[in-house]
N, C-alpha and C positions, 0 to 999 in steps of 0.2 A: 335527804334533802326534799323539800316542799315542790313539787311541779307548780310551772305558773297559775294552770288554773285553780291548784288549791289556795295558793298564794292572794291570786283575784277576788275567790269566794272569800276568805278570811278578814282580807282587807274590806268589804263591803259591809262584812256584818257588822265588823269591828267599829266601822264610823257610824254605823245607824244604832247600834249599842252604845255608843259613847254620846249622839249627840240626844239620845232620850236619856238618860241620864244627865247630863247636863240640864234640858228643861225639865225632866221630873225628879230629878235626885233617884239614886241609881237601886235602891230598894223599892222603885215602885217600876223598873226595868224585866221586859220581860221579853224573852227570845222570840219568842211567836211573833208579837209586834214586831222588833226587829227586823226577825226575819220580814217578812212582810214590807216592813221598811224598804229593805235592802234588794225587795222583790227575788227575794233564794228560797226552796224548796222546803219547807219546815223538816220535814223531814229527813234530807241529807242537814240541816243545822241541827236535828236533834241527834243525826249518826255521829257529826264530828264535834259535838258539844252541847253535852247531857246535861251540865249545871254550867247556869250563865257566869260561873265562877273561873269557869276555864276560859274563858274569853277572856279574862284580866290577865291570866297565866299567859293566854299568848300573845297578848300585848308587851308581857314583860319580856318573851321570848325575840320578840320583835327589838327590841331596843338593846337587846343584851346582843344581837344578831350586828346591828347597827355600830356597836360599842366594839365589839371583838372584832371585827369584819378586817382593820388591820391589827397587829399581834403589835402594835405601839414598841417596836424594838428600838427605838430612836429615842434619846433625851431622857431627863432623869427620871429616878424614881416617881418622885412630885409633879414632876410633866405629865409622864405617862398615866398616872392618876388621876388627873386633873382633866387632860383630855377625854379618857375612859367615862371618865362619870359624866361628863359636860355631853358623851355625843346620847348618853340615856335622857336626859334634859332634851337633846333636840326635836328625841323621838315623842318622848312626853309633849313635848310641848304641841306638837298636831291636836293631840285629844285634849288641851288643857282643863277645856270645862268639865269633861266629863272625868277625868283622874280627878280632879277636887271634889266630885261628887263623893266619890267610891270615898276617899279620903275621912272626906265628913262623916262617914256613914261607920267607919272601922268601931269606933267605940259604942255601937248601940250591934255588931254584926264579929261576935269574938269568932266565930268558926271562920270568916274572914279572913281577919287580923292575925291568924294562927296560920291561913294558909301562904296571907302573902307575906308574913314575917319570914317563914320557912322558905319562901321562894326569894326573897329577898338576900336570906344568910346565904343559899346558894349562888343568887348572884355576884353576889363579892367576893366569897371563894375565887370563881372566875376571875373575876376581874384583878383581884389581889395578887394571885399568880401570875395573870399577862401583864402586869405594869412590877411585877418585880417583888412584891411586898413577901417577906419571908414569914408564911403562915403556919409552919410546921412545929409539933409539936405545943407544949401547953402552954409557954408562950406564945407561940404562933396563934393560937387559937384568941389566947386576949389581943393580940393587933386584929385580927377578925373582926373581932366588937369593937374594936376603936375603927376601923375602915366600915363598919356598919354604922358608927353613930356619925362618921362623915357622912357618908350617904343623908343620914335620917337630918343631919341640921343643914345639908344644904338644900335637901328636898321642904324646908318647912322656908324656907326664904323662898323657894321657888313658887312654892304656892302662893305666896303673898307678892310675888315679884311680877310689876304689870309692864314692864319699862319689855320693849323690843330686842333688845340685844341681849336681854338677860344679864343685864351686868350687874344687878343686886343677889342674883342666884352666884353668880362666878366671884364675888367678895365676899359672900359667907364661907363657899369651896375653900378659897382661899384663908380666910381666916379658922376655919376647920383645920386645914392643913398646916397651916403652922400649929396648931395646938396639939396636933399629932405628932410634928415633928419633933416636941419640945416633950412630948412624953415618951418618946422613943416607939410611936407605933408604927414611922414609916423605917423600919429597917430592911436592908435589902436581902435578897438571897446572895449567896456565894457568886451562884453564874450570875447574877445582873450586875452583881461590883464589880464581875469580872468583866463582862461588859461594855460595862461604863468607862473601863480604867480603859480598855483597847481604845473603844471612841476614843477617851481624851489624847490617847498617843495620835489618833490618828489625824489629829486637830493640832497637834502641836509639829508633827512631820510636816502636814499639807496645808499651813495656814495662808497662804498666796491664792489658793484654789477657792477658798473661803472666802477671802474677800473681792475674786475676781467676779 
């Protein structure tokens, strides 16, 4: 676990990183500034963050942090996903201009796009496991890429999505997911159907309590 002052220092650099990227587009971003920005010791920024590449990584680690924080045991498969991804969106959404930079920047920056592809597939591992999604074996591994290419088409609505509530990001999710559900990538594990089946007993025993 992160103690708060690394926590402090990170989050500092992370916005002064983000918002020179955003006004210079994030290849012409550079830690020294940053740091400087962020008024932090170059020196402990170059201890805990050697290439300004890891700063993306723990941005991502930050929202994956944000996303898992509760384990979404409640409501279906499609909820629990739906929420998952939407609370990665929330975190995004702080750094917005400067994620569009990075974004812009993937296809002219492949050692990038290789790193955050790979950090990417691992985050949905994650996330696929705690919302239920049965990734195991070599099927499991094609719903993987179908819960990655959700990810990737509602992140491309999110980038274009200027509306406050994000509700042009939460209607792509949404129509993502139904086209997932119709291709059989949201299938559940055993313990989540099993799960789900307890909840609905326990909703059809205690339905008074529910509406009370």
């Amino acid at each position: 676990m992160i103690d708060t002052d690394q926590e402090a220092f990170d989050a500092a650099l992370l916005h002064a990183v983000m918002r020179r990227a955003a006004e210079s587009g994030w290849r012409r971003v550079s830690l020294v500034d940053a740091a400087r920005t962020a008024e932090l010791p170059v020196d402990e920024v170059r201890a805990r963050f050697p290439f300004k590449h890891m700063v993306l990584i723990r941005l991502g680690r930050i929202a994956d942090e944000s996303a898992l924080r509760d384990d979404g045991s409640a409501g279906t498969l499609r909820e629990r996903l739906f929420d998952l991804l939407m609370r990665r969106f929330d975190v995004f959404q702080q750094y917005r201009e400067g994620i569009k930079s990075v974004l812009h920047a993937l296809p002219y920056d492949p050692p990038l796009a290789l790193l955050l592809g790979a950090a990417t597939s691992d985050t949905m591992d994650w996330i696929s496991r705690v919302a239920g999604v049965d990734i195991d074996g070599l099927a499991g591994k094609l719903r993987l890429q179908g819960v990655i290419g959700i990810w990737a088409y509602a992140l491309k609505a999110w980038e274009k999505d200027e509306s406050r509530d994000l509700s042009s990001t939460m209607a792509a999710l949404d129509q993502a997911l139904d086209r997932a559900e119709r291709l059989g990538v949201l299938k559940a594990t055993p313990e989540h159907r099993m799960r789900q089946a307890e909840e609905n007993t326990d909703i059809a025993d205690h339905p008074l309590e529910l509406e009370s």
